[in-house]
C-alpha positions in Angstrom: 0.0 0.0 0.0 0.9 3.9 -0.4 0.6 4.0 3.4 2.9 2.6 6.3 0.4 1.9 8.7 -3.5 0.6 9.3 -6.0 0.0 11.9 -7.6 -3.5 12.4 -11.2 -1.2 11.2 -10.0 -0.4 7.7 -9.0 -3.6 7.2 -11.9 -5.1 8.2 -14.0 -2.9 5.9 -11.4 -2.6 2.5 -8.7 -5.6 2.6 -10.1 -8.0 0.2 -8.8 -10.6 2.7 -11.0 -10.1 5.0 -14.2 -10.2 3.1 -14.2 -13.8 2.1 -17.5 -15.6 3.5 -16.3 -18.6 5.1 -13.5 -20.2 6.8 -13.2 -22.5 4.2 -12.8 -20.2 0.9 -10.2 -18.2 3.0 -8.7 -21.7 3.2 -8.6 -22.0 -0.6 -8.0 -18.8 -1.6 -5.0 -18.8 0.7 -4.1 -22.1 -0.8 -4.6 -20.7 -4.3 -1.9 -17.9 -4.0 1.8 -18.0 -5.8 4.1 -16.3 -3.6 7.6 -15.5 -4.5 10.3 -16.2 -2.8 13.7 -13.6 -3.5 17.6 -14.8 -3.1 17.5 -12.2 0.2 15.3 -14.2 2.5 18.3 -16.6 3.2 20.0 -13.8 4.3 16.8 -12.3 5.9 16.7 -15.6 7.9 19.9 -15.1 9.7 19.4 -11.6 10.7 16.6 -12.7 12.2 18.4 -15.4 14.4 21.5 -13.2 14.7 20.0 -9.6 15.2 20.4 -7.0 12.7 22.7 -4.5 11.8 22.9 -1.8 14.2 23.9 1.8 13.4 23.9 4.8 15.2 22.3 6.8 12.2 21.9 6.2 8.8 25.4 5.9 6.6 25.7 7.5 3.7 28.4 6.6 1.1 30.6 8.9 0.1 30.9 10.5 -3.3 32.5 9.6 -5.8 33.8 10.8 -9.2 33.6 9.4 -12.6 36.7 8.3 -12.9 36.5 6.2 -9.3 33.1 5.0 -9.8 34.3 3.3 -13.3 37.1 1.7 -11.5 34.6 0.2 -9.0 32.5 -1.2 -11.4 35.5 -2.5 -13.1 37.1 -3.9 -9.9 33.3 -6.2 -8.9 31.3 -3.7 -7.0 27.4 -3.4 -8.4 25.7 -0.7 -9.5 22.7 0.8 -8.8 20.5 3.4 -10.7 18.1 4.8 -8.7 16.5 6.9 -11.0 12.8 6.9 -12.5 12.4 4.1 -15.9 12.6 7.4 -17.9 15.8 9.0 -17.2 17.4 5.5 -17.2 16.0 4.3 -20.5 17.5 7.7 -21.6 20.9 7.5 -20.5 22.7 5.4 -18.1 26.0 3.6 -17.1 26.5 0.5 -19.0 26.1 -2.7 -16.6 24.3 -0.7 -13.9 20.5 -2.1 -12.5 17.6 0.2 -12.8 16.1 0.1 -9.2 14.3 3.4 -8.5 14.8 4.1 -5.4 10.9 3.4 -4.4 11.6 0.1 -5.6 14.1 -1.5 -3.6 12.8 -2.4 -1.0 10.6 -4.6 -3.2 13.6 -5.8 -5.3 17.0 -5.2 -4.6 16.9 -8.6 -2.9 16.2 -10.6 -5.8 19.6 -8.6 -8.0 22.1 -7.9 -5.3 25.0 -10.3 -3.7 25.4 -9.5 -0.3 29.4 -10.1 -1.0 30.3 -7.2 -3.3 30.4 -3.7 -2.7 27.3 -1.1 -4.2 27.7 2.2 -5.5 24.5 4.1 -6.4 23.4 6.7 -9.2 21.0 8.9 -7.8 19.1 12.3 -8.9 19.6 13.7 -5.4 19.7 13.2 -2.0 16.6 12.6 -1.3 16.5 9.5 -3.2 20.1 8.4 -1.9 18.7 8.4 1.6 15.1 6.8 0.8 17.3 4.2 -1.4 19.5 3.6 1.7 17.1 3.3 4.5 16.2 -0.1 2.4 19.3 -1.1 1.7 20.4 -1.1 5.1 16.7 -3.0 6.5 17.7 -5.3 3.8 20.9 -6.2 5.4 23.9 -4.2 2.5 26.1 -3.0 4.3 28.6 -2.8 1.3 27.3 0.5 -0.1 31.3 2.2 -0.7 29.8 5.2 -3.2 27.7 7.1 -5.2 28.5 9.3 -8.2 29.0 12.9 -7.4 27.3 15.3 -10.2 25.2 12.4 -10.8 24.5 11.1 -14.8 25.7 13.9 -16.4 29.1 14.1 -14.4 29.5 10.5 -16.4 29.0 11.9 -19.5 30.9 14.6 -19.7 34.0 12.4 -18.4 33.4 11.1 -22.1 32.5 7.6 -20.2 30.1 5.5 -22.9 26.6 5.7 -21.4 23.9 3.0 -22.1 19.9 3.6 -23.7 17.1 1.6 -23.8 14.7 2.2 -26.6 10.8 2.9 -25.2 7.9 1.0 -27.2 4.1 2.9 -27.3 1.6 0.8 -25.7 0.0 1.0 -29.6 2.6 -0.7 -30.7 2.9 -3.4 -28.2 -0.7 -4.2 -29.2 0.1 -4.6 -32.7 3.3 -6.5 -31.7 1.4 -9.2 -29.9 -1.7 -9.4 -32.6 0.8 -10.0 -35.4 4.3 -11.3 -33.9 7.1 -11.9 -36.1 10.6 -14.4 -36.0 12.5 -13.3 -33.9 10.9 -11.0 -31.6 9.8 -11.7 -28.0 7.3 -9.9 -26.0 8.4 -10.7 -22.4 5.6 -9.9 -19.6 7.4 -9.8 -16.5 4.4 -9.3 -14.0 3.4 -11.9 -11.3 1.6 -14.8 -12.0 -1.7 -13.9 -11.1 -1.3 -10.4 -12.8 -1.2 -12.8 -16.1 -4.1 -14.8 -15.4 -6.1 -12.0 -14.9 -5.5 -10.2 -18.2 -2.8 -11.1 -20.7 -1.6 -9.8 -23.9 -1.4 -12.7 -26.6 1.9 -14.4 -28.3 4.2 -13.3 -25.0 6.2 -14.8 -22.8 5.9 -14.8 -19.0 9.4 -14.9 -16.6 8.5 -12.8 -13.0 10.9 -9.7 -13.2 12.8 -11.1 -10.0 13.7 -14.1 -11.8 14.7 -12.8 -15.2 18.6 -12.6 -14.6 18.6 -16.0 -13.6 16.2 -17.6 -16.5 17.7 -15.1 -18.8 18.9 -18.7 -20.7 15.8 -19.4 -21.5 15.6 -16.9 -24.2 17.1 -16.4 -27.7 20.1 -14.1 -27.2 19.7 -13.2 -31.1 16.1 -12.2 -30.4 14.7 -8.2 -30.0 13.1 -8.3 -26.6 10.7 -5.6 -25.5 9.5 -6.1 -21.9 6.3 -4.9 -20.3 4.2 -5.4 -17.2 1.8 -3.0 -15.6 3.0 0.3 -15.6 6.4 -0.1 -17.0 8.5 0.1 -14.1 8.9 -3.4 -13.4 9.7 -3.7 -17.2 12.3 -1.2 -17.0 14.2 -3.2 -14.0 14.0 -6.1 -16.4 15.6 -4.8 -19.2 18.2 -3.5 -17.2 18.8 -6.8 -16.2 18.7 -8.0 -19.4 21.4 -5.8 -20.8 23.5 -6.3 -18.2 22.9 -10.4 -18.8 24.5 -9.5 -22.2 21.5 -8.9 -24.6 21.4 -6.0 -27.5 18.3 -6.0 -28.5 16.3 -4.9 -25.6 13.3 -2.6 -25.4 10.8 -1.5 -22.9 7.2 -0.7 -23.3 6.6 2.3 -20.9 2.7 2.7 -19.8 2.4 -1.3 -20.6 -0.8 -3.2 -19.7 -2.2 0.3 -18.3 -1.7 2.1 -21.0 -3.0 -0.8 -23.0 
C-alpha cells in the first residue's frame, strides 16, 4: 500500500482478505496464492536469528567521481541506478540495475550479492537516503559510493553511457496481434497479474527471476518487456542488458496504457 500503517477497522472494511465468507474459501483462496520467494530471504533468515545490523544513524556513502566510480565497477562492485524508468531508458552507465529508489525495497533482494560492494546513481539526496534506509533493512552493508554530479558528471568524463529504446503501448498491441521471427514480448508481471489479463503471443518470466532464466531466451532475439506500468519492465531490461542482450526494449505505460 501507499501508506505505512493501518487499523484493524479499515481492514476489516477494505482488505479483500477479509471479506471472504467462510472459513473455508479463506482456506482455498490462501491455498490458491503464488508467492515469490527472493535470493534475500536466506540472508533475511539469519538476521533474524543473529539480530540485525545496528547503526547509530543512517550511513551515507561517500561521493565519488567518474573516474573512481568506473574503476569500481571495473574492480566487482554493483551498480545501482536509482533513477525513474525514464531518465534510465535515456541515458545510463552501462552494466548498472535500474532500481528506482521506491523500488528497492521490493527488489533489490532478488539482483544484489550480499558479498560485493554497491555504488549508487542517484538524482539527489533525497533518493540516496530513501534508497538507503532499504538497503540497510535489507541487510547491504557494502554500499562504498555514489557518483558525485550524478548522470551527467558521467558523460561529460566522455564515459560511454547505455539507452534503452521505449515502445508505445500502440505498438505493443500490434506487436502481440501479429508477432514476427525473432521477436519476443516478455511480460514480467506476477503470476496472477497474467491470469487475470494477458496480452497474446508473449512470454511470462516474474521480473525477479529474469537474470537467472535469462537462458531461456534467444540471445539473437529483439526483446521488449512490459508489465503494468512499465516500471517493473524497465528493472527487467536492465537486467537483461547487463545479462548481455542487445536487443532490448521497454514498453513504458504497458498493460495500463494498453
Amino acid at each position: 500500500a501507499d501508506r505505512s500503517f493501518s487499523t484493524i477497522g479499515y481492514e476489516r472494511r477494505y482488505n479483500p482478505a477479509l471479506q471472504v465468507d467462510t472459513r473455508e474459501d479463506f482456506i482455498r483462496e490462501k491455498v490458491a496464492e503464488h508467492h515469490y520467494q527472493p535470493p534475500y530471504f536466506r540472508r533475511m533468515e539469519e538476521l533474524n536469528q543473529e539480530g540485525p545490523l545496528h547503526f547509530d544513524r543512517l550511513p551515507l556513502p561517500a561521493p565519488i567521481d567518474a573516474t573512481a566510480l568506473a574503476k569500481a565497477v571495473d574492480d566487482g562492485a554493483q551498480l545501482v541506478d536509482l533513477r525513474s524508468p525514464e531518465a534510465f531508458a535515456g541515458s545510463h552507465v552501462p552494466g548498472s540495475l535500474a532500481l528506482p529508489a521506491d523500488m528497492i525495497a521490493s527488489f533489490a533482494g532478488w539482483f544484489l550479492d550480499y558479498d560485493r560492494d554497491i555504488c549508487l546513481v542517484a538524482d539527489g539526496e533525497d533518493q540516496m537516503t530513501a534508497a538507503m534506509g532499504s538497503l540497510c533493512r535489507l541487510g547491504y552493508d557494502r554500499v562504498t559510493g555514489f557518483l558525485k554530479g550524478g548522470i551527467a558528471t558521467w558523460e561529460t568524463a566522455g564515459h560511454r553511457f547505455g539507452t534503452i529504446p521505449a515502445v508505445h503501448a500502440h505498438e505493443l498491441a500490434e506487436m502481440a496481434e501479429n508477432p514476427k521471427p525473432g521477436q519476443v514480448l516478455l511480460d514480467v508481471r506476477s503470476v496472477d497479474e497474467v491470469e487475470a489479463a494477458r496480452l497474446p503471443n508473449t512470454t511470462h518470466i516474474y521480473v525477479g527471476e529474469v537474470a537467472a532464466r535469462a537462458s531461456e531466451l534467444p540471445r539473437d532475439a529483439a526483446i521488449t518487456t512490459f508489465c503494468a506500468s512499465g516500471k517493473r519492465a524497465l528493472v527487467a531490461a536492465a537486467a537483461l542488458k547487463r545479462c548481455g542482450f542487445e536487443d532490448v526494449s521497454v514498453c513504458l505505460g504497458s498493460m495500463a496504457a494498453c
